[in-house]
C-alpha positions as CSV (number, residue, x, y, z in Angstrom):
1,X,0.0,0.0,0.0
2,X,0.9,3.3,-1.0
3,X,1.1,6.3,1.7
4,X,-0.8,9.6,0.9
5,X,1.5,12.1,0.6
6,X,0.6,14.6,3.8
7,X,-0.7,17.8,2.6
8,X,2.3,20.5,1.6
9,X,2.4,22.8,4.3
10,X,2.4,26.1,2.1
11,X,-1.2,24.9,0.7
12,X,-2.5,25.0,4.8
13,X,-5.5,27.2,4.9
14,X,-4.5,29.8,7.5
15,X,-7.5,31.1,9.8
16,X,-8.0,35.1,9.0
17,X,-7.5,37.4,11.5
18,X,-11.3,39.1,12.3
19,X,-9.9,42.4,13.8
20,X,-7.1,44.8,13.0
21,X,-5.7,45.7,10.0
22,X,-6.8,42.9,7.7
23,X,-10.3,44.0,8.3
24,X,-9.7,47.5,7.7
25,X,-9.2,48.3,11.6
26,X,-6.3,49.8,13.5
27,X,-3.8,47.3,15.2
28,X,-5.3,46.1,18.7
29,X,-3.1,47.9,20.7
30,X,-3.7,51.2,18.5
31,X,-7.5,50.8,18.0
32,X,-9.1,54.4,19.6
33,X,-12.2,52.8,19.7
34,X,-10.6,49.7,21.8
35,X,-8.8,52.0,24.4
36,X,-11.5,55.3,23.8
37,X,-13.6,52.2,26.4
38,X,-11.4,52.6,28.7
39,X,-13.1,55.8,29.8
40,X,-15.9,54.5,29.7
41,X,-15.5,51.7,32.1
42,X,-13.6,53.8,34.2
43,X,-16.6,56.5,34.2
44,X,-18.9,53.6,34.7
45,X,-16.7,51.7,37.3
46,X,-17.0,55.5,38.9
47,X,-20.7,55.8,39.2
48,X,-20.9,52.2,41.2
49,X,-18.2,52.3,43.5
50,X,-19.0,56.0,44.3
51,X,-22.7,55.9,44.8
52,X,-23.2,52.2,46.3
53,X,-22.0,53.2,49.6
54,X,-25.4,54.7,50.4
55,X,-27.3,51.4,50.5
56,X,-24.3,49.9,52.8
57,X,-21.6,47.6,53.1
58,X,-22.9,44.2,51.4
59,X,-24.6,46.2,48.0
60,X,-21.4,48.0,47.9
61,X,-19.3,45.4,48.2
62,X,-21.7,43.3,45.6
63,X,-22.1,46.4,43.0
64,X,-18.1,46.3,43.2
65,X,-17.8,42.9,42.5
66,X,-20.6,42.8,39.5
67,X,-18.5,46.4,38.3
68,X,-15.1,44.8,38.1
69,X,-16.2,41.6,36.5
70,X,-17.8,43.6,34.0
71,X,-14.7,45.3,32.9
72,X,-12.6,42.2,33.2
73,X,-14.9,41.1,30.7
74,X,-14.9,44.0,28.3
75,X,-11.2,44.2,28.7
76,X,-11.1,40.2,28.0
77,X,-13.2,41.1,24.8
78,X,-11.0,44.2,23.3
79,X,-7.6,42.8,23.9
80,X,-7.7,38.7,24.6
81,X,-10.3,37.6,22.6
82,X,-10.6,40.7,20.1
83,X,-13.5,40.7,17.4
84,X,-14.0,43.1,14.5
85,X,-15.7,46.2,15.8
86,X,-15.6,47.6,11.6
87,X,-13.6,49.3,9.7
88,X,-12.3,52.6,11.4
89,X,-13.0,55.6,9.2
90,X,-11.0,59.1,10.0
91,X,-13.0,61.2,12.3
92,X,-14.4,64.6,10.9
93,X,-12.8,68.1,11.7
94,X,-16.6,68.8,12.7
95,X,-16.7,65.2,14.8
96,X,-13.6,66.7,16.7
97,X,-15.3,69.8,17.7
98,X,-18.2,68.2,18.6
99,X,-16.3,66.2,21.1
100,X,-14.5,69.2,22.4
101,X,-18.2,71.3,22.3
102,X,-19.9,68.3,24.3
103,X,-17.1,67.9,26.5
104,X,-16.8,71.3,27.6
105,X,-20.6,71.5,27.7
106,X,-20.7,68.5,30.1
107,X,-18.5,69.8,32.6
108,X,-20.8,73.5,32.3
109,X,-24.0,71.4,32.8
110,X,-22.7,69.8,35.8
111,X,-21.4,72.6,37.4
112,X,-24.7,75.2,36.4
113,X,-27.1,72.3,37.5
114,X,-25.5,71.4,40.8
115,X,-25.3,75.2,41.4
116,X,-29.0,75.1,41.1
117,X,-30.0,71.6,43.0
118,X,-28.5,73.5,45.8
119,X,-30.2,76.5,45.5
120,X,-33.2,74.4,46.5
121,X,-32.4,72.4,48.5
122,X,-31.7,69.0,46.7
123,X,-27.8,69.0,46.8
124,X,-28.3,65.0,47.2
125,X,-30.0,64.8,43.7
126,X,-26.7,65.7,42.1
127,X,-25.5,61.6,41.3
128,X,-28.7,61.6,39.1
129,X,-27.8,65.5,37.3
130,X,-24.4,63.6,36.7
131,X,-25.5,60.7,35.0
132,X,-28.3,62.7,33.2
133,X,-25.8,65.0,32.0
134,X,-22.9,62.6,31.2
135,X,-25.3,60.2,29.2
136,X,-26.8,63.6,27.0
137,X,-23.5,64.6,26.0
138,X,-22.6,60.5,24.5
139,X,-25.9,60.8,22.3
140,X,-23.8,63.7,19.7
141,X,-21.4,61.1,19.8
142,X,-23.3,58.6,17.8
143,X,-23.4,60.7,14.9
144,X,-20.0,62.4,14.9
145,X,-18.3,59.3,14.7
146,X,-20.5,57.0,13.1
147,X,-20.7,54.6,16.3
148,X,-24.9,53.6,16.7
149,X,-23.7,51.8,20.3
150,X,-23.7,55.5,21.6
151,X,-27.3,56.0,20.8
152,X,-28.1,53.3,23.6
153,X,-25.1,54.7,25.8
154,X,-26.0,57.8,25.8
155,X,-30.0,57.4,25.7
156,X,-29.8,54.6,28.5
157,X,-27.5,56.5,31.2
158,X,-29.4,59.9,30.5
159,X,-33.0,58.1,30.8
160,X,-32.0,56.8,33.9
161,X,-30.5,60.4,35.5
162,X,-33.6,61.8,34.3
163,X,-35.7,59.1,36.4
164,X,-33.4,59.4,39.4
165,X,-34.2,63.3,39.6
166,X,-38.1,62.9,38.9
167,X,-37.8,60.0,41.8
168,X,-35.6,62.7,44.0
169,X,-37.8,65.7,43.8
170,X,-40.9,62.8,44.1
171,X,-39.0,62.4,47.5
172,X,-38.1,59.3,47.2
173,X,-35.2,57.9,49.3
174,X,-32.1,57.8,47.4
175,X,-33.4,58.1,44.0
176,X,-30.6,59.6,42.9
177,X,-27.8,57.1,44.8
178,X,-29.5,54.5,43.0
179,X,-30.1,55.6,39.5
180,X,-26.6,56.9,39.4
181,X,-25.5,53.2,40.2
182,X,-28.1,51.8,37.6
183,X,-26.5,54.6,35.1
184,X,-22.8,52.6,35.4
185,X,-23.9,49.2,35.5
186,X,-25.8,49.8,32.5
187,X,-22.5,51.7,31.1
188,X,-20.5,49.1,32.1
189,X,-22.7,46.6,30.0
190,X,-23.5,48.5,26.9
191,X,-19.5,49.0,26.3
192,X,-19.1,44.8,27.1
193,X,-21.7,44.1,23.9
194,X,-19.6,46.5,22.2
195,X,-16.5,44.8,22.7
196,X,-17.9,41.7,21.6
197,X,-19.2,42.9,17.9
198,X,-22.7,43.8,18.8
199,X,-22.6,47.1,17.0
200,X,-20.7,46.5,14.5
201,X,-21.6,46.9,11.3
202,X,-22.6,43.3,9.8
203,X,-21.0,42.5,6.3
204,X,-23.0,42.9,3.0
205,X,-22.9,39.6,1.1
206,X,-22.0,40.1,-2.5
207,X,-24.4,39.1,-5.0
208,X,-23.7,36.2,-6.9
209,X,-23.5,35.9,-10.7
């Protein structure tokens, strides 16, 4: 009997790579969109630890937990087990000065708005203005650099600041503590299902002949 010859090695199929340049992305390491998260979970990872210390020691301890697996998981995603998140297209000048307008405009908001929760009274309604605030200025976001993930950011965080200061002046206890929490959990998660590909954009088959 006559041995099969084993298969030449140059005609091995080799697996694509799904992310970086070969898809029309960034290398990993030099992806803005992959480390632009980063301040996102950080902001997000901000709003639990900070605010889940008004409902005690255990739910603070838990929201910490449930924060920091979250962002070993998006981490895990963007840099260990990578997926395409779409090509990268050069932002806009006009995207750029959105950024910087929304930015600045962010940090005014903040500051004009807890001047003014203060001036009647409701200085403990401020975690809600924050996350209100903070998710408004993602939503400008979506269209200046063609990302649809910050429609739900931005729409989701600011929903739920909005509900924490209707809840607040509806004196409800710690409205605010709480929706502020809500606000980065729900951060925390949105920029997880972006890391894993869910917003990105799927691929148009070609049509055959």
């Amino acid at each position: 009997m006559t041995r099969s010859a084993p298969p030449n090695q140059s005609t091995r199929r080799v697996p694509a790579r799904r992310y970086g340049p070969a898809v029309g992305e960034p290398p990993l390491w030099a992806n803005p969109r992959r480390w632009g998260s980063l301040i996102g979970l950080a902001g997000g990872l901000v709003f639990v630890g900070s605010y889940s210390a008004a409902f005690g020691h255990v739910v603070w301890i838990a929201d910490w937990v449930a924060g920091l697996a979250l962002v070993a998981a998006a981490l895990t995603a963007h840099y260990i087990r990578p997926v395409p998140l779409g090509p990268l297209t050069r932002p806009r000048l006009a995207a750029l000065a959105i950024y910087g307008v929304c930015v600045i405009g962010e940090l005014a908001a903040i500051n004009l708005g807890s001047r003014s929760l203060t001036a009647v009274g409701h200085d403990e309604l401020r975690p809600a203005l924050i996350a209100a605030v903070v998710g408004l200025h993602f939503i400008p976001f979506a269209w200046a650099f063609r990302e649809r993930m910050f429609y739900w950011l931005g729409g989701l965080v600011a929903a739920l600041g909005g509900v924490g200061l209707v809840a607040g002046f509806s004196r409800t206890p710690q409205a605010a503590d709480a929706a502020a929490v809500a606000a980065g959990l729900v951060m925390l998660t949105i920029i997880n299902l972006y890391a894993r590909g869910r917003f990105a954009p799927r691929p148009t088959s070609s049509p055959t002949t």
